[in-house]
C-alpha positions as CSV (number, residue, x, y, z in Angstrom):
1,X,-26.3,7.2,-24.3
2,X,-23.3,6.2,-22.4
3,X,-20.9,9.0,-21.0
4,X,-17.8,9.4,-18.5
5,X,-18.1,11.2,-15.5
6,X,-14.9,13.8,-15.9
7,X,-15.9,16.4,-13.1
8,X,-18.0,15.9,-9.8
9,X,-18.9,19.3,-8.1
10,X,-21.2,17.5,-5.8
11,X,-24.4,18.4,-7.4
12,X,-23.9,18.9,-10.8
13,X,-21.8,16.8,-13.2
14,X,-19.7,17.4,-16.5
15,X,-19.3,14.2,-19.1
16,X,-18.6,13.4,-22.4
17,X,-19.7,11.0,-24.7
18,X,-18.0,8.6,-26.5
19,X,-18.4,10.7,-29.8
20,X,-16.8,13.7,-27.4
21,X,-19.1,16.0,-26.8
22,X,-19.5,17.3,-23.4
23,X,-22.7,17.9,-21.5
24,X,-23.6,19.7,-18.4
25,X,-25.5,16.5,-16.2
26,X,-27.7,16.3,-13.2
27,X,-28.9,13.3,-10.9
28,X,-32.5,12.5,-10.1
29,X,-32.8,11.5,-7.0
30,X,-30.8,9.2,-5.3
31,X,-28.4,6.5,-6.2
32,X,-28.2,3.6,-4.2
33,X,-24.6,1.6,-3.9
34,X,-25.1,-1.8,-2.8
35,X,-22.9,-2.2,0.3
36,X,-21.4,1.4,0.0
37,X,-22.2,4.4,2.3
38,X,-20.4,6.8,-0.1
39,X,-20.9,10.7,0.2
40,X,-21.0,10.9,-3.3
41,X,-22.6,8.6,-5.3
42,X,-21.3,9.5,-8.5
43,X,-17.7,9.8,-9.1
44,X,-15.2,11.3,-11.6
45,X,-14.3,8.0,-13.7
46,X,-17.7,6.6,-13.9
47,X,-19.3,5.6,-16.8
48,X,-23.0,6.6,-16.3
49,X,-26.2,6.2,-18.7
50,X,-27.7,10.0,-20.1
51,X,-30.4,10.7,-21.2
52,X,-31.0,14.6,-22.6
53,X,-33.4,17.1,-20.8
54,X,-35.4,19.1,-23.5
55,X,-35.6,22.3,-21.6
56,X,-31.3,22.7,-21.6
57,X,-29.9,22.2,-24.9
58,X,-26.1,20.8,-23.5
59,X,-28.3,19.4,-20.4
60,X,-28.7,15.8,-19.8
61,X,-29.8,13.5,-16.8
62,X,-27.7,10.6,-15.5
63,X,-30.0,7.5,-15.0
64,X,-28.3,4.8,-13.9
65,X,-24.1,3.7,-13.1
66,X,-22.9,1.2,-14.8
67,X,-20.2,-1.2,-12.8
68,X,-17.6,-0.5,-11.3
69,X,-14.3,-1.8,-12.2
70,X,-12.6,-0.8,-9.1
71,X,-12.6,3.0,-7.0
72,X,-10.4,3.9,-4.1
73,X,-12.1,6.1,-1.6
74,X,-11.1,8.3,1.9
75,X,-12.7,8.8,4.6
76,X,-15.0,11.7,3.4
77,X,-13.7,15.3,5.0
78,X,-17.1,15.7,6.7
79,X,-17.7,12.4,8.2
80,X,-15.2,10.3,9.1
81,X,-17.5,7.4,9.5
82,X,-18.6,7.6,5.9
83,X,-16.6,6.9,2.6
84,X,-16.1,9.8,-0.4
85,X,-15.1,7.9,-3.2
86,X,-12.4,10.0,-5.4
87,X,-12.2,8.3,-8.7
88,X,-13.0,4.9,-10.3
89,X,-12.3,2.6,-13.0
90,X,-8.4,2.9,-12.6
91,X,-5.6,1.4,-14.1
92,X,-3.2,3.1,-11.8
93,X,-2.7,5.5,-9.1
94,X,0.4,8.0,-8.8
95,X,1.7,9.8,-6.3
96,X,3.6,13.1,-6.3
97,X,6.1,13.1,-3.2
98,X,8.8,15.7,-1.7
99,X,11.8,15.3,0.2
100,X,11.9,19.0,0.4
101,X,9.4,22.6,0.4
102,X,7.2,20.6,1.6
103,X,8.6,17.1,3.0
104,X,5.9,14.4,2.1
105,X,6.4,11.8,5.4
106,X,6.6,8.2,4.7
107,X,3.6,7.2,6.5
108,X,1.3,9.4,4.5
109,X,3.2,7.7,1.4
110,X,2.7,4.1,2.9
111,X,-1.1,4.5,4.0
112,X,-1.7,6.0,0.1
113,X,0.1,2.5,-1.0
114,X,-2.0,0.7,1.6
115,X,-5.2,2.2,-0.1
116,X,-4.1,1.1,-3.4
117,X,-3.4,-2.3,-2.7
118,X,-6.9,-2.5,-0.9
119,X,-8.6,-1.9,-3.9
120,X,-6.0,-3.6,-6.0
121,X,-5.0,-0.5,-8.1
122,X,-0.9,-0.5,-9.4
123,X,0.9,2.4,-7.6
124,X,3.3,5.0,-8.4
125,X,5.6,7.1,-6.5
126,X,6.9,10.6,-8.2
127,X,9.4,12.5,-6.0
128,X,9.0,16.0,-7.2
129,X,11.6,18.5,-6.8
130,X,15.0,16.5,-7.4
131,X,16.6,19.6,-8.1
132,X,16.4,20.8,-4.6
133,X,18.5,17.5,-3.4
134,X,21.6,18.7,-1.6
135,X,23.8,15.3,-0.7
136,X,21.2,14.6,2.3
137,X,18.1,14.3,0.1
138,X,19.9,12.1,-2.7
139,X,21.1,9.7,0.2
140,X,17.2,9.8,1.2
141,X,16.0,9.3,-1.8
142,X,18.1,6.2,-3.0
143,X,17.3,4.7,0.3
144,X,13.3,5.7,0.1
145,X,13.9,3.9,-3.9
146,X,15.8,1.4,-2.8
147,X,13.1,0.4,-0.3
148,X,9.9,0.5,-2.1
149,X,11.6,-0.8,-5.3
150,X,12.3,-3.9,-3.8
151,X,8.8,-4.8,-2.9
152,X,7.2,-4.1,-6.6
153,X,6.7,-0.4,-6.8
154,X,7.5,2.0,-9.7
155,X,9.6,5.0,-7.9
156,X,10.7,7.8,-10.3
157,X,12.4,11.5,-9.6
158,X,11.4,14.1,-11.2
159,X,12.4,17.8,-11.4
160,X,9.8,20.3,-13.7
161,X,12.2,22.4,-13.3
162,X,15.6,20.9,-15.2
163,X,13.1,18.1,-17.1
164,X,14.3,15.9,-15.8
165,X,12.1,12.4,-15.1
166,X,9.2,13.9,-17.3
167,X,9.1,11.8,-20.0
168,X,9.6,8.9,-18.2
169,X,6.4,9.8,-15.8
170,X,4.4,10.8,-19.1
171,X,5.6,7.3,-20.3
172,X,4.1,5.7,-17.3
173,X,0.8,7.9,-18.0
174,X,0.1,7.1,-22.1
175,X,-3.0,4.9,-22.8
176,X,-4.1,4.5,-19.0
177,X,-6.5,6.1,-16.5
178,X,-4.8,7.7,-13.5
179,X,-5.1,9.1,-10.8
180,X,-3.1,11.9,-9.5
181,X,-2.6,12.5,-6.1
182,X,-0.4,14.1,-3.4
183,X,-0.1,17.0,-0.7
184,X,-1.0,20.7,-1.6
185,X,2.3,22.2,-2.7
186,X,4.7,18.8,-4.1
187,X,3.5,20.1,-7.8
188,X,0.7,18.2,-9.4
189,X,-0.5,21.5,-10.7
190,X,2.4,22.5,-12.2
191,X,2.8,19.0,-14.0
192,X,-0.6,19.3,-15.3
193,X,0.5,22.8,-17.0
194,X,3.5,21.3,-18.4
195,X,1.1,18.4,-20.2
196,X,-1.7,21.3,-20.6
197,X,0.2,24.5,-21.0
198,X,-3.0,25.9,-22.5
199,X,-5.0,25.3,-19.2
200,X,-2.8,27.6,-17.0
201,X,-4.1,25.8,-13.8
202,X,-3.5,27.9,-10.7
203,X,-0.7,26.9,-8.7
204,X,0.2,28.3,-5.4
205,X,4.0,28.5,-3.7
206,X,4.3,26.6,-0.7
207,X,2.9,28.5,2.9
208,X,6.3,30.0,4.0
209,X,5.1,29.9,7.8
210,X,3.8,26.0,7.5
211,X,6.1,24.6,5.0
212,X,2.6,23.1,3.8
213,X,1.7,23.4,0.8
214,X,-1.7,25.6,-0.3
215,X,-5.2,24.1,-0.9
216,X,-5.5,24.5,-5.3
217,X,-7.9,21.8,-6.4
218,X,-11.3,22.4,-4.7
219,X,-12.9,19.0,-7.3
220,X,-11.4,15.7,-8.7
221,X,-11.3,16.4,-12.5
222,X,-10.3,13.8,-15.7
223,X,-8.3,15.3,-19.0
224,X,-7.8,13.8,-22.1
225,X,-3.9,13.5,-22.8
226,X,-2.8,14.2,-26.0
227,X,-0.9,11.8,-26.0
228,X,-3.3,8.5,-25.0
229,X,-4.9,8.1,-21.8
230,X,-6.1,10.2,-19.1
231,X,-5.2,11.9,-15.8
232,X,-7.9,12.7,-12.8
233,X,-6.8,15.3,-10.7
234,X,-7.2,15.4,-7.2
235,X,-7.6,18.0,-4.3
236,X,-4.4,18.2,-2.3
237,X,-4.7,16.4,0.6
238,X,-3.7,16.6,3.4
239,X,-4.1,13.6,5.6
240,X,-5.3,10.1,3.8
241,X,-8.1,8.6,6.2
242,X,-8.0,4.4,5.8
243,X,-11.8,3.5,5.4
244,X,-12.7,0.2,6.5
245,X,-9.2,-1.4,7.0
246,X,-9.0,-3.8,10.0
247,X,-6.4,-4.0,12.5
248,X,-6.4,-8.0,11.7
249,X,-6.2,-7.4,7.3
250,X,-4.1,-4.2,7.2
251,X,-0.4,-6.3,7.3
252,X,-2.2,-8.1,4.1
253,X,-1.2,-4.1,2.1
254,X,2.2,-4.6,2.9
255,X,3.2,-6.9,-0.1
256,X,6.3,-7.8,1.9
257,X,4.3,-8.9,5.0
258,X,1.6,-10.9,2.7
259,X,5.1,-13.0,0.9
260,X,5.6,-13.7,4.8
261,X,2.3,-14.5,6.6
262,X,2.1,-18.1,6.4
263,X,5.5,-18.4,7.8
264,X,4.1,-17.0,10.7
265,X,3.7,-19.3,14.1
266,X,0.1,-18.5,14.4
267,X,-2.5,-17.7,11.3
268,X,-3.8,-14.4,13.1
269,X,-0.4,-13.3,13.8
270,X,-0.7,-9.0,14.3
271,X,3.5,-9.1,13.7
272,X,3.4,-7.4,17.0
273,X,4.6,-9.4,20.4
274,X,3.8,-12.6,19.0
275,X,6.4,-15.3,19.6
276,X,7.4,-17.2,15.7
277,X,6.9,-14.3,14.1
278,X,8.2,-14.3,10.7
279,X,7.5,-10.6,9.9
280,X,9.5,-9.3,13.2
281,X,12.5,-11.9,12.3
282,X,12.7,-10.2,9.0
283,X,12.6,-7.2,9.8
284,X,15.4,-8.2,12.7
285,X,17.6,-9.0,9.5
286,X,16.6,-6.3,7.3
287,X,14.8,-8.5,4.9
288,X,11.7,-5.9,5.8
289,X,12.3,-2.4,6.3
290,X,12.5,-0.7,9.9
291,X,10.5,2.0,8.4
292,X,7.9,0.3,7.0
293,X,7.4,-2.1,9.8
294,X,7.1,1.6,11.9
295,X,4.4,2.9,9.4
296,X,2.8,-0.6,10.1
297,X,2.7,-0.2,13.4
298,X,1.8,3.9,14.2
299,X,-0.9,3.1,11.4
300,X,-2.2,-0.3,13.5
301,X,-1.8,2.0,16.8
302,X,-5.0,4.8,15.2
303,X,-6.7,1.7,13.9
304,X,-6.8,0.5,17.5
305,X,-7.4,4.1,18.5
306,X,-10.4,4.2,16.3
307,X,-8.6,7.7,14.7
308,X,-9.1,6.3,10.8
């Protein structure tokens, strides 16, 4: 039978088939990724071949993985030289932001974009909390919209707490697989609850003494929504490792470095101290953002430093 991987605890799986019905699911020995030293080789989002185990009555054995369409990994928590893969088959990723309790920074927003576009997954940015803004965050934020609007991404404000934005985000969700992602605390959980009131997922208030939000998703996890599609759920995290980005390809995830590449004196142009730069002009003329071409270049500075 064939069957969707909706929860990964590591060594024992939940999925449903495509009549519904869900089964507890187990692995037999181990998969082998061509290419891909994952920690997990089975992820939330695959679609896996069961068969059923005669001794458990809602038990059944995955056999094999079928293809991927696409996943987006991290560097896994416990090895930073190995990938964990989060989710596959995606139609989109989305990610919850803050300007305020807790501030998400714009270089943990740009390497999650930079992650999407290397597996070539649509992104979404979903700043949380609107009805905190005093006049300094709503200059911020039309500045932060202004600036990834203008290079193709989908940037929405929402508040859970006046309404308002939700139904545009839940628009954005119907009849497509995403991924939700974001730090502890900008409230993913509290967005599930308002699609899922009957779930109650726990949600915790953000760490007073940090201003970090708390650790409430210990497993990715896909729902259903009621209203077509689905939604995985991700653990908060905290820090967005780039796996196997080089210094020489990572200015090819900035979409408004790729439009300029070619413009460039030379063809291995790092956008750096390189005379006939393209990038560096437009970012002299504000054709590229100053912040962005900073994110490029603190996130090129750990590649060098071998930190990702």
């Amino acid at each position: 039978m064939l069957a969707t991987v909706y929860k990964s605890t590591g060594s024992w799986y939940i999925v449903k088939d495509n009549t519904g019905k869900v089964y507890n699911a187990r692995i037999l020995g181990k998969f082998k990724i061509d290419g891909l030293k994952s920690t997990n080789p089975i992820a939330v989002g695959d679609h896996v071949i069961i068969e059923s185990e005669n001794e458990l009555e809602d038990g059944v054995t995955i056999t094999a993985i079928a293809d991927r369409r696409n996943y987006i990994t991290r560097t896994s928590p416990a090895n930073r030289h190995q990938h964990h893969i989060i989710a596959s088959n995606l139609d989109q990723t989305l990610l919850f932001a803050t300007l305020k309790d807790p501030k998400t920074s714009l270089g943990f927003i740009d390497r999650f974009l930079i992650t999407s576009e290397a597996y070539h997954i649509p992104a979404v940015i979903v700043f949380n909390k609107s009805d905190l803004y005093g006049k300094k965050e709503l200059a911020k934020f039309s500045e932060v919209r202004n600036m990834y609007e203008s290079i193709g991404y989908t940037v929405v404000s929402m508040s859970l707490a006046t309404g308002e934005g939700v139904e545009e985000v839940k628009g954005l969700l119907k009849d497509k697989v995403t991924l939700l992602s974001g730090h502890s605390g900008v409230g993913k959980s509290s967005f599930i609850n308002a699609l899922f009131p009957e779930m109650g997922l726990k949600t915790q208030e953000v760490s007073d003494w940090s201003g970090k939000g708390l650790h409430t998703t210990t497993f990715a996890e896909m729902y259903d929504l009621p209203f077509g599609g689905k939604i995985i759920d991700t653990p908060g995290i905290r820090e967005l490792g780039l796996v196997d980005i080089s210094k020489q390809e990572l200015s090819h995830y900035f979409p408004e470095m790729v439009a300029l590449i070619n413009e460039c004196q030379f063809n291995n142009c790092m956008h750096m101290n390189e005379p006939g730069c393209a990038v560096k002009m437009a970012v002299e003329e504000g054709k590229v953002h100053l912040d962005r071409y900073i994110s490029y270049c603190n996130i090129l500075d750990k590649i060098e430093e071998k930190k990702y």
